[in-house]
Wavefront OBJ file of the C-alpha trace (Angstrom):
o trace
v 106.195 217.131 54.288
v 104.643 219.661 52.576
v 106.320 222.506 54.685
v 109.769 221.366 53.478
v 109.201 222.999 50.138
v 107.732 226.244 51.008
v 109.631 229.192 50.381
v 109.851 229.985 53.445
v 111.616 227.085 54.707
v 114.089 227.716 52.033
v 114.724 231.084 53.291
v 114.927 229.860 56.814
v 117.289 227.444 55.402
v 119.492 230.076 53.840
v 119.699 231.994 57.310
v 121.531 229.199 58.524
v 124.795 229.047 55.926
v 127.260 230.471 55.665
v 127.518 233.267 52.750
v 127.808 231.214 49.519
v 126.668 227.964 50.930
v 124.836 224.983 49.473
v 121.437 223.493 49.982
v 120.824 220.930 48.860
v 117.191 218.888 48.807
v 115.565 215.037 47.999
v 113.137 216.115 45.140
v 111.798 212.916 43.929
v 111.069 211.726 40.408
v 109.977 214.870 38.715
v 108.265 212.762 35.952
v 106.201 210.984 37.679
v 105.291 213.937 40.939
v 104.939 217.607 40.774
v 106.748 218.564 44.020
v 110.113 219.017 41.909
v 109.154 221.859 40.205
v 107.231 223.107 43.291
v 110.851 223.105 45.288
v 112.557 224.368 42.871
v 110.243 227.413 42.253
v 110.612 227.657 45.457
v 114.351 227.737 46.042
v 114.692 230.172 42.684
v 113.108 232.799 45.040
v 115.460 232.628 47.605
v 118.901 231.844 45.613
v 120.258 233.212 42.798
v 121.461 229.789 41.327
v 119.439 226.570 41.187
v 119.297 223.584 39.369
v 118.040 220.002 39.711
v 120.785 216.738 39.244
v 119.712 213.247 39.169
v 121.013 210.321 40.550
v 119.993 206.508 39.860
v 118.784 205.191 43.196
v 117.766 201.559 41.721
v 114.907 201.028 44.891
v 113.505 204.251 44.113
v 110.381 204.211 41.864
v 111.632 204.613 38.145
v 115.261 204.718 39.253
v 115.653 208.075 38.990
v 116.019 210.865 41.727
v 116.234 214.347 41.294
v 117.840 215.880 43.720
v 117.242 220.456 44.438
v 120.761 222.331 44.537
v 121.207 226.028 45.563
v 123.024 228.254 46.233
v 124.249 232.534 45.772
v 127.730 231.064 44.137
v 127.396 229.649 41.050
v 131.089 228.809 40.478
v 130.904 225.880 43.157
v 129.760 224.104 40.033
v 132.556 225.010 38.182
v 134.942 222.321 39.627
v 137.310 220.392 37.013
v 137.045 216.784 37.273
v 140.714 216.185 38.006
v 140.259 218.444 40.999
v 136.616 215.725 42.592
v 139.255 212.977 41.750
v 141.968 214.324 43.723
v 139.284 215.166 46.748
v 137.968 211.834 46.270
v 141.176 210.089 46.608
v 141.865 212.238 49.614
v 138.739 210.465 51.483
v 140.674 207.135 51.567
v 136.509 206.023 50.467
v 137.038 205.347 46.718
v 136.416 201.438 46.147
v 132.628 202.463 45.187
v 130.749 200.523 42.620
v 128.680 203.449 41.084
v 130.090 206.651 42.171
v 132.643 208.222 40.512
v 133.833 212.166 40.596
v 133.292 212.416 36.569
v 129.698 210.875 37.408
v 129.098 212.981 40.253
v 129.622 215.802 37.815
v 127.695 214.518 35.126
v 124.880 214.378 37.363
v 124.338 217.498 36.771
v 123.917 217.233 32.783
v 119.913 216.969 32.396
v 118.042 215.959 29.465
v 115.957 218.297 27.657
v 112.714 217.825 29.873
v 114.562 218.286 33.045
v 116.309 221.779 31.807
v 113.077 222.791 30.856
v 112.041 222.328 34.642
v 115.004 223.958 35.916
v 114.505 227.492 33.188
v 110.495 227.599 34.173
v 110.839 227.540 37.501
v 114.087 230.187 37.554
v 111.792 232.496 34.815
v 108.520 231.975 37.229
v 110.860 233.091 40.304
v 111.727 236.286 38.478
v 108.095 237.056 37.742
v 107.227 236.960 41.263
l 1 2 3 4 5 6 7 8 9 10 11 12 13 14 15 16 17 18 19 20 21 22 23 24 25 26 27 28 29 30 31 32 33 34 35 36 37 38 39 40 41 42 43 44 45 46 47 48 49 50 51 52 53 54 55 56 57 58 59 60 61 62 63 64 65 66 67 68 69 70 71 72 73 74 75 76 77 78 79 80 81 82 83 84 85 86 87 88 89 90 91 92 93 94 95 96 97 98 99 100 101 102 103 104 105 106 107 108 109 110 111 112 113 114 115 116 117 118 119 120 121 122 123 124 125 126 127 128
């Protein structure tokens, strides 16, 4: 599985969206493996917004899963949560247990040792 967080798999990846589209990739636990900041070196080359969000996936080991997201249009992350909630309830799917929109978007708040994965590997990509 190596391949699938190579650079250029990323870029081959990016030939296939559409202008402004989204990748997004299963990263692991990226305190207990080293392949999360690996990808996410990785996909710094190639887009000019990345960031890791996490997810509790209770069979995974430790519970946690970090998850890659990329992508050349950083305001896709700039969605209200009154605007998932009205998406959400537009899916007719919303009797979920764990998921919520205002969740979903929290996801996306790291802790201080996850940040500090995300800014090395987006300072490393601009050295290269």
């Amino acid at each position: 599985s190596a391949v699938l967080y190579q650079e250029q798999f990323y870029r081959d990846c990016k030939g296939c969206l559409r202008p402004g589209g989204i990748i997004v990739t299963q990263n692991g636990h990226p305190n207990f493996e080293e392949y999360p900041a690996v990808a996410l070196g990785n996909l710094a080359k190639v887009f000019t917004n990345t960031t890791l969000y996490q997810f509790c996936v209770p069979t995974y080991m430790g519970g946690l899963q970090s998850f890659g997201w990329a992508s050349d249009d950083a305001s896709i992350l700039d969605v209200a949560v009154k605007t998932l909630e009205e998406r959400w309830a537009a899916t007719g799917i919303t009797d979920c247990r764990v998921y919520t929109p205002a969740y979903g978007k929290a996801s996306f708040v790291l802790p201080r040792w996850m940040q500090e994965i995300v800014d090395a590997a987006a300072k490393a990509a601009k050295g290269a």
